[in-house]
C-alpha positions as CSV (number, residue, x, y, z in Angstrom):
1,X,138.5,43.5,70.6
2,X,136.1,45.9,68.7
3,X,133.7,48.4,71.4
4,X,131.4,50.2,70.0
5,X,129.9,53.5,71.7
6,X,127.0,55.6,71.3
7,X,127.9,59.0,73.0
8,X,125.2,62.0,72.5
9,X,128.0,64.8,72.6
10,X,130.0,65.9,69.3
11,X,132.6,67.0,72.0
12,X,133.0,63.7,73.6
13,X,133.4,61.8,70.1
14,X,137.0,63.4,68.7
15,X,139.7,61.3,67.6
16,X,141.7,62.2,70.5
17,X,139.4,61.1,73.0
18,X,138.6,57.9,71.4
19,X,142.2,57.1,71.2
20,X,143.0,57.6,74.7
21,X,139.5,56.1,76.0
22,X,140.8,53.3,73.7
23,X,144.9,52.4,74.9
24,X,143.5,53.3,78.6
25,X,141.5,50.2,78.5
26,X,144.1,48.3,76.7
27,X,146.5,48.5,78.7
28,X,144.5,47.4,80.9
29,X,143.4,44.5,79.5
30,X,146.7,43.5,78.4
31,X,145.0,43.2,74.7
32,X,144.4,45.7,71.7
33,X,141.0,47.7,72.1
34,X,139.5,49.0,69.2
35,X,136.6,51.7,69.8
36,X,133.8,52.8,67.6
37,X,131.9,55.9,68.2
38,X,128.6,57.0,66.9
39,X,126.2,59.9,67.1
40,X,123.3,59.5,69.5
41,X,121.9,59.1,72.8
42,X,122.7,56.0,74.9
43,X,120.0,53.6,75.5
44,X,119.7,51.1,78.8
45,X,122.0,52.6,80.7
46,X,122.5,52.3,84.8
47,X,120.7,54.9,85.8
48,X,117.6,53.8,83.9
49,X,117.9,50.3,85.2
50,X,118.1,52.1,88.7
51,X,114.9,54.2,88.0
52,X,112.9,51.4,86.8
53,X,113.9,49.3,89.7
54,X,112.3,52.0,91.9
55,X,109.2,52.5,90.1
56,X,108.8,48.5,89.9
57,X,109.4,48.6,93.9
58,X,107.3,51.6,94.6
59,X,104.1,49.8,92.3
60,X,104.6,46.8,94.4
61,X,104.8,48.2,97.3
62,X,101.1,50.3,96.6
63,X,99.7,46.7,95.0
64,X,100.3,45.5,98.8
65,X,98.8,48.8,101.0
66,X,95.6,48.6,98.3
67,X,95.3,44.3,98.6
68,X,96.3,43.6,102.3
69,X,93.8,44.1,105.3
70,X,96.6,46.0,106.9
71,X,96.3,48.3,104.0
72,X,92.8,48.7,103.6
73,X,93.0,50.1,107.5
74,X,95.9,52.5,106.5
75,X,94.3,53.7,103.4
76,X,91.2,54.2,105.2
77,X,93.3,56.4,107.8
78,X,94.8,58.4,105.4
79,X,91.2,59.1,103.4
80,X,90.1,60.4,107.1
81,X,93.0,62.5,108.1
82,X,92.5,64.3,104.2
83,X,88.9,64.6,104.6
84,X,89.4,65.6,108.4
85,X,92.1,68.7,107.2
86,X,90.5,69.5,104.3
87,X,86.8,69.7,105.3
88,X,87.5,70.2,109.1
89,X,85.4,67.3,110.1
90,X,85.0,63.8,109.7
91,X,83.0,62.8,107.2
92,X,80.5,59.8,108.1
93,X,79.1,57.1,105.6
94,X,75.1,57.6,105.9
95,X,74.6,53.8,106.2
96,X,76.5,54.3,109.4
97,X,73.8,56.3,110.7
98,X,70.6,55.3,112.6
99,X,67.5,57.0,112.4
């Protein structure tokens, strides 16, 4: 069976540690494991997957406050608190107002 490997560090891609890396999994396979190693940063790895899962979770989650009723309330809460702490008042729409 033939792996191959992209590993980023000179330091993890010696001989010796291919070799070992290599009968480790062998043995426990019960089969022959051949490893290849080249120069260069890995691509899709878990961590990624797990990042991207959050930021696809995190945009859903904002597509639902910003569409829902429920949302538009909250939203609308949160505007006033900031305007409220940051102007020490609450700011009023001037179509709310009657002459």
């Amino acid at each position: 069976m033939l792996w191959q490997l992209r590993v980023e560090r000179e330091n993890l891609r010696t001989p010796a540690l291919r070799d070992k890396l290599a009968g480790g999994r062998g043995r426990s396979r019960a089969q022959p494991v051949r490893l290849e190693l080249e120069a260069g940063a890995a691509v899709d790895t878990p961590a990624e997957r797990a990042a991207e899962a959050r930021r696809q979770r995190q945009a859903e989650a904002e597509q639902e406050i910003h569409d829902g009723s429920a949302g538009q309330g909250l939203a609308g809460a949160v505007q006033d608190r900031a305007d409220r702490s940051r102007f020490g008042q609450t700011l009023v729409n001037s179509q709310e107002l009657k002459p």
